[in-house]
C-alpha positions in Angstrom: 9.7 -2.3 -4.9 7.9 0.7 -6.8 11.5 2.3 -7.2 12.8 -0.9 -8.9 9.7 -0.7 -11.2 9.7 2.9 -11.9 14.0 2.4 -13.0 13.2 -1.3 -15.0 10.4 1.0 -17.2 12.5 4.0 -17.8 15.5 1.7 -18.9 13.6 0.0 -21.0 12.0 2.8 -22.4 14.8 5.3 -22.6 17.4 2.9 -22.5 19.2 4.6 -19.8 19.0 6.0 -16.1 18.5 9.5 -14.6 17.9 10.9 -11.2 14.8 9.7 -8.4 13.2 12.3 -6.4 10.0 11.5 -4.1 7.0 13.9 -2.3 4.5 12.8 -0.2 0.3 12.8 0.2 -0.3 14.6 3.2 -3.1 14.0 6.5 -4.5 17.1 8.0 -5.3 16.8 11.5 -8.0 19.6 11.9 -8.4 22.5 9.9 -10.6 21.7 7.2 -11.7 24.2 4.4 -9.6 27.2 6.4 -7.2 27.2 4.1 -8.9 29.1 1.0 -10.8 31.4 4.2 -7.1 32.7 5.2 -7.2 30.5 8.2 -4.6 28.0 10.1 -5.0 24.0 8.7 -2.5 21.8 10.7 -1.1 18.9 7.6 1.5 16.6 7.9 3.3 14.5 4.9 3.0 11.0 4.9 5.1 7.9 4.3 3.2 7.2 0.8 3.5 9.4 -2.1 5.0 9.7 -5.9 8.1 8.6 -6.7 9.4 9.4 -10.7 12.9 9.2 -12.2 13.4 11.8 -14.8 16.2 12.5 -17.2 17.4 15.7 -19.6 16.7 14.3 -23.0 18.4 17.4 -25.0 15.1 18.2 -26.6 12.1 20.7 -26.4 9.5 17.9 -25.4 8.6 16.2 -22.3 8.1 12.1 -22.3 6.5 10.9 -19.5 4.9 7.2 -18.7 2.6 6.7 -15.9 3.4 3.4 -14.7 0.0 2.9 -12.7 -1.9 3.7 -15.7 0.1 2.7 -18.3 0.2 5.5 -20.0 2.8 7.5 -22.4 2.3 11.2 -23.5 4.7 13.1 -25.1 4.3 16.7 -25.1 5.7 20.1 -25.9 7.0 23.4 -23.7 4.3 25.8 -24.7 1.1 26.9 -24.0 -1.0 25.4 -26.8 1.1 22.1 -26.0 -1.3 21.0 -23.5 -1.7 17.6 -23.2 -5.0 15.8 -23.1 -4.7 13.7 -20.2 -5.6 14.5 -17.0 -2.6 12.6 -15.3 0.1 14.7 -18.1 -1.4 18.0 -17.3 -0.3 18.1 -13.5 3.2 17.7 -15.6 2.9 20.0 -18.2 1.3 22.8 -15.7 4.4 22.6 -13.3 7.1 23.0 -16.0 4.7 25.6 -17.7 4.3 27.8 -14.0 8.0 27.4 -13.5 8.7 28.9 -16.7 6.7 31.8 -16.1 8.6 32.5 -13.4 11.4 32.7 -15.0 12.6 29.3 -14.6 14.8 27.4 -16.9 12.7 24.0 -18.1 14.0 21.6 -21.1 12.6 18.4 -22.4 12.8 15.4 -20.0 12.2 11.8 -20.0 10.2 10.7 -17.2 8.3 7.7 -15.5 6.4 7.9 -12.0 4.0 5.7 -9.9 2.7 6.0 -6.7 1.2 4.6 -3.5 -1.1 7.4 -2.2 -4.4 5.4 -2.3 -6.6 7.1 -4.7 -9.6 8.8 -3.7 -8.9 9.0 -0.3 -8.3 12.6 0.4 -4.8 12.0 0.3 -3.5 14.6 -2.3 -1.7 12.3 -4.7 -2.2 15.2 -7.3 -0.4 17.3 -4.6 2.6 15.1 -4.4 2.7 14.5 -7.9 3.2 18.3 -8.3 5.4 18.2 -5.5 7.3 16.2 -6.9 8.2 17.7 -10.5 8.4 21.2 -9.2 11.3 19.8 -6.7 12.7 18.0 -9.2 13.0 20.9 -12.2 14.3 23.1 -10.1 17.1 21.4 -8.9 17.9 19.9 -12.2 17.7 23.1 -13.9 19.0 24.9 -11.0 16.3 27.6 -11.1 16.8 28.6 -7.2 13.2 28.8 -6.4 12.4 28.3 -2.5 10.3 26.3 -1.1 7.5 28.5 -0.8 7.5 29.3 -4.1 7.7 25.3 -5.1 4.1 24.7 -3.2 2.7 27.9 -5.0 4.0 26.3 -8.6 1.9 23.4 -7.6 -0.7 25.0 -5.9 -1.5 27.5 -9.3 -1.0 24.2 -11.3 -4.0 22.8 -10.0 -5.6 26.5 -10.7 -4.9 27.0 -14.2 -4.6 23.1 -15.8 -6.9 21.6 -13.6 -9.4 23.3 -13.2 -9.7 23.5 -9.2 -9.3 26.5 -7.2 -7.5 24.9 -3.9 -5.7 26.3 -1.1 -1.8 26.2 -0.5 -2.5 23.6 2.0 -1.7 19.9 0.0 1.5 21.7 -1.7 2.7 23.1 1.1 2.5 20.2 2.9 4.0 17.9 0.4 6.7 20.1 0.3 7.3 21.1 3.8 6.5 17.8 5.5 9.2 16.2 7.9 9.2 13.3 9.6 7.3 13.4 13.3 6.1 16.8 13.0 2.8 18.6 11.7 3.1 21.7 10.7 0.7 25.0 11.6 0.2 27.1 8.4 -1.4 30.1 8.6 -2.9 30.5 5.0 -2.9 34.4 5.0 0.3 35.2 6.0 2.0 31.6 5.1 3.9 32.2 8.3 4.4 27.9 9.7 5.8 26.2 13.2 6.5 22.5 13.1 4.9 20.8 16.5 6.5 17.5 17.7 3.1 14.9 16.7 4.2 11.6 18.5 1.4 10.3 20.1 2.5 7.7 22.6 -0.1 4.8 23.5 -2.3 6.2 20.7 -2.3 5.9 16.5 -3.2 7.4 13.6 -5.5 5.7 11.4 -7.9 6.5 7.9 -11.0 4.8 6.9 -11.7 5.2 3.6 -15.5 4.4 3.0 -14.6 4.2 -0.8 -17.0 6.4 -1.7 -17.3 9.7 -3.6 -20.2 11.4 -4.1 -20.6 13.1 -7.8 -20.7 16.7 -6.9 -17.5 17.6 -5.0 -16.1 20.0 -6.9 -19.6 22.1 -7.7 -19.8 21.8 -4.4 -16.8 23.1 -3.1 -16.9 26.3 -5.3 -20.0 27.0 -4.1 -19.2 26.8 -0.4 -15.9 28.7 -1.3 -18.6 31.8 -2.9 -20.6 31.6 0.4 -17.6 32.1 2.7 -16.6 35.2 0.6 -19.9 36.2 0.6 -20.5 36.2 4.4 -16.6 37.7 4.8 -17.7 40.8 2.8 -21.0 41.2 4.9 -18.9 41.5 7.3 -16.0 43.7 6.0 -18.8 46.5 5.6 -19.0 46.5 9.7 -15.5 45.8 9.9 -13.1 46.9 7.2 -10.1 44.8 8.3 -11.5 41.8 7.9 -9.6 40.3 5.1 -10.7 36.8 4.9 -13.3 34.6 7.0 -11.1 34.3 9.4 -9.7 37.1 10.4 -13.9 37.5 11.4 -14.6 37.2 15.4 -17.9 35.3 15.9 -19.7 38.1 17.6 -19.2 39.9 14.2 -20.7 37.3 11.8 -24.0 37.8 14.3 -24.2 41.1 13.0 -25.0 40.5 9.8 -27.3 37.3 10.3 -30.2 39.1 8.7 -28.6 40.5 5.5 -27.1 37.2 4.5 -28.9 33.6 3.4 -29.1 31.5 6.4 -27.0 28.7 3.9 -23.6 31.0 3.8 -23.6 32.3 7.8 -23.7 28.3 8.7 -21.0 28.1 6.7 -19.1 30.8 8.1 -20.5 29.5 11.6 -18.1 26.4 10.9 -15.1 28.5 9.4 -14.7 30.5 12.2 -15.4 28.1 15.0 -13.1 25.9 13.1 -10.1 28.4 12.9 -9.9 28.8 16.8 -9.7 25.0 16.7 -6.8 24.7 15.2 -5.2 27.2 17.6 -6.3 25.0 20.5 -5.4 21.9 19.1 -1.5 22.9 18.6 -1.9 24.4 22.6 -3.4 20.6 23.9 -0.1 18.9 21.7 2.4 21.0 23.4 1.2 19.7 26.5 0.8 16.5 25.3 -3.3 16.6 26.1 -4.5 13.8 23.3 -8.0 14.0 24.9 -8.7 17.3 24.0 -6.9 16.8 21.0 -9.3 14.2 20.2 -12.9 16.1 21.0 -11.7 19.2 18.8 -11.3 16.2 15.9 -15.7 15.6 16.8 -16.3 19.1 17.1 -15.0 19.6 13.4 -16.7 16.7 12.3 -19.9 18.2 13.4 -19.3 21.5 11.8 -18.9 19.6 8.7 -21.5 17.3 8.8 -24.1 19.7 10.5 -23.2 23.4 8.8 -20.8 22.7 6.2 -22.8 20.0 4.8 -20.1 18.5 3.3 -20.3 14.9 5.2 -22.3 12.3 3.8 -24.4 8.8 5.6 -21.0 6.6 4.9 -18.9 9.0 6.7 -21.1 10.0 9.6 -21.8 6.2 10.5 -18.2 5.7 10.9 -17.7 8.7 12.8 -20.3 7.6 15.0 -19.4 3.8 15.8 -16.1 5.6 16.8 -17.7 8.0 19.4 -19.9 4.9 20.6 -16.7 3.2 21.3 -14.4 5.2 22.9 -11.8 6.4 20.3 -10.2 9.3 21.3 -11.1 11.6 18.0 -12.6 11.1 14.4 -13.6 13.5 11.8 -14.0 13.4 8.2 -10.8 14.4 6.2 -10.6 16.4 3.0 -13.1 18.0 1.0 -15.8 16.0 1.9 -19.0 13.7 0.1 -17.1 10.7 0.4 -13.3 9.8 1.3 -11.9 9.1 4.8 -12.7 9.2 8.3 -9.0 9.8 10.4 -8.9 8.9 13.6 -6.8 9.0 16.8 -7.0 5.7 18.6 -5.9 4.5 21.8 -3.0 1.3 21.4 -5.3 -1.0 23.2 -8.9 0.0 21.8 -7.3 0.0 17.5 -8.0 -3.9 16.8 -11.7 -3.9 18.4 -12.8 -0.7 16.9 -10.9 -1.7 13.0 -12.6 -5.0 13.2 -16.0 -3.2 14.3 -15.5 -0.9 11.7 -14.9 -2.9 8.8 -17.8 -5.7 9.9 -20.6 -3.1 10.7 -19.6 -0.8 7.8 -19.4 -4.2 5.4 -23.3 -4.9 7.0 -24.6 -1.9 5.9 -22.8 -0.6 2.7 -22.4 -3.8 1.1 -18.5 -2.9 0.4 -16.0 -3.1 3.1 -13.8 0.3 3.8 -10.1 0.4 3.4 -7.8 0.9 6.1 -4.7 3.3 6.3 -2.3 3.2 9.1 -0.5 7.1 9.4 2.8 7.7 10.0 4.1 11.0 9.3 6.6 11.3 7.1 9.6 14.2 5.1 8.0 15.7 2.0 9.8 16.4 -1.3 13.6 15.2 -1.9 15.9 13.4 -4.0 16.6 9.9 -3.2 
C-alpha cells in the first residue's frame, strides 16, 4: 500500500520510475542510555520503517517529496545548501557525511513515507537515515560497509540535527534481521545476533502519546553527568574509558567528590550494563522470566535514578506488574513515549484492554498499541 503510493507520487512528479530500498525503526529490549556510556544495548529492527524510491536525475541537486507531510524541497550538494526543513536535513546530512568520506553523491529525485508511529521511541529518523545512506552507496557504488553506513547516519543526527546520540538506532536499522536481536557493545562496536522467538509470549508497545517538553535538554545533561562521574573515577582508575567499563565498588569511591544527582546516574548506568549481559545469558536458555524482571529492574533505574520516566509511563508500568506480565520498562529516551512489554499468550487481551480503559480513566486520551515483530533492516526491495 505505502509502496504503491510512494511509486504513483514519484511518477507523477518525475514522470518516471527508479529503484525502492526500505530500513526499519528499531525496539531495544534493555539497555537504555548505555549506548553513549560505551556500554552493551540489545535493539532489534522492526517490521515498520521508511520506504523511498529514488532516482539519478543527472543534476547537482537533490528533489525530495515527503509524502506524509506533503512536502517538496529541492536542494543543493554543498555545505551552505542546507535545507530548512527538519525532515530534508536528515537527507541532505547523509549525502553530505558520505561525501566527506569520500563517497561519490549526485542529484537524485526522491519520495519516501513511512509507518514507524511517530513519537514513540521508534527511531523513524534512524531509519530514514538508514535508508538513504543504503541507498547512495549502492547506487553510487561507494563500497562503504555497514559499519560505516550506521556511523553516516549516526554523525548525521550530530552535525544537522542537532542531537548527540549513540550508534545504537543506526546500527540497528542497519544491522537488524529478522528473529534476532542483536548485542552491541558501543565501545568496541563488536555485535552477536541471539535467536529472540519467544514462544507463548509477545512483544507489545504502549505508547502513552505523550512527550514531555524537555527531552533533549535533558538528555545532554544526563549525558554531562555520566562523563562527569566516569572521570571521577578514571583518577582512581586510569583504564576506565567510559561509564561502563566502571565496576560498582569503584563509583563508591568517589561518592563524596561528586553531586549526589550524577553518581545516581551512574548508579543506573552501571547496574544497567551488567543487565544486558544477563539478559542475553536467560535468552540462550530460553529463561523469559528472568528476562522479564531485568525489563522492571531497568525501569526502576530509570524512573527512580535516571529520572527520565514520567506519571504516564510509570502507571502503565505498574498496572503491568499488578497483573502478571512477564516484563515492562519504559523504552527510549524517556519523558514520554512507550512502555514495551513481554506478555504471556494468554494474559495479552486482559492486560491491553486493562491498559487502554484504566489509562483512558485517568489521562483523558487513550494509548496507542504496537504489536513487535522483529524484523531485516536496510535493503533494496
Amino acid at each position: 500500500m505505502m509502496k504503491e503510493k510512494i511509486q504513483e507520487k514519484f511518477q507523477t512528479l518525475f514522470g518516471e520510475h527508479g529503484d525502492i530500498y526500505a530500513s526499519a525503526g528499531r525496539i531495544n529490549l534493555i539497555g537504555e542510555h548505555t549506548d553513549y556510556n560505551g556500554g552493551y544495548v540489545f535493539p532489534g529492527a522492526i517490521d515498520c520503517g521508511i520506504m523511498a524510491e529514488i532516482k539519478v536525475n543527472g543534476t547537482e541537486k537533490v528533489k525530495a517529496f515527503a509524502l506524509d507531510k506533503d512536502e517538496f524541497v529541492e536542494f543543493g550538494l554543498n555545505e551552505e545548501d542546507k535545507p530548512e526543513q527538519s525532515w530534508a536535513r536528515y537527507i541532505f546530512g547523509v549525502c553530505r557525511e558520505m561525501i566527506k568520506r569520500g563517497g561519490k553523491v549526485e542529484g537524485f529525485n526522491t519520495v519516501f513515507a513511512g509507518d514507524v508511529p511517530l513519537g514513540a521511541g521508534l527511531s523513524s529518523s534512524a531509519a530514514l537515515e538508514s535508508t538513504y545512506a543504503y541507498a547512495l552507496n549502492e547506487i553510487f557504488q561507494n563500497g562503504i560497509d555497514k559499519f560505516d553506513l550506521a556511523k553516516i547516519g549516526q554523525a548525521t543526527e550530530h552535525n544537522y540535527c542537532g542531537v548527540k546520540c549513540g550508534i545504537m538506532d543506526q546500527f540497528a536499522s542497519v544491522f537488524g534481521k529478522a528473529g534476532s536481536l542483536i548485542r552491541l557493545n558501543c565501545k568496541t562496536l563488536e555485535y552477536k545476533y541471539f535467536p529472540f522467538k519467544p514462544e507463548g509470549y509477545r512483544l507489545v508497545l504502549i505508547d502513552s502519546c505523550v512527550k514531555h517538553e524537555l527531552a533533549s535538554s535533558a538528555y545532554n545533561k544526563r549525558r554531562e553527568s555520566c562523563e562527569n562521574a566516569a572521570a571521577a573515577i578514571r583518577k582512581n582508575h586510569p583504564e576506565v574509558e567510559f561509564l561502563s567499563d566502571a565496576k560498582r565498588v569503584w563509583l563508591d569511591e568517589v561518592r563524596e567528590e561528586i553531586p549526589e544527582e550524577d553518581f545516581l546516574r551512574a548508579e543506573y548506568v552501571i547496574g544497567e550494563v551488567q543487565r544486558v549481559l544477563d539478559v542475553c545469558d536467560a535468552l540462550e536458555r530460553g529463561d523469559y522470566e528472568t528476562v522479564g524482571e531485568m525489563m522492571y529492574q531497568t525501569h526502576f533505574g530509570l524512573s527512580r535514578l535516571y529520572e527520565v520516566s514520567c506519571e504516564e509511563l510509570d502507571f502503565l508500568n505498574k498496572l503491568a506488574r499488578k497483573m502478571d506480565v512477564t516484563g515492562s520498562r519504559v523504552m527510549g529516551g524517556g519523558f514520554g513515549g512507550c512502555t514495551i512489554n513481554l506478555v504471556k499468550d494468554e494474559l495479552y487481551d486482559s492486560f491491553i484492554n486493562a491498559a487502554v480503559g484504566k489509562f483512558t480513566e485517568k489521562f483523558g486520551h487513550a494509548p496507542k498499541i504496537y504489536n513487535v515483530v522483529i524484523a531485516d533492516g536496510a535493503r533494496k526491495l
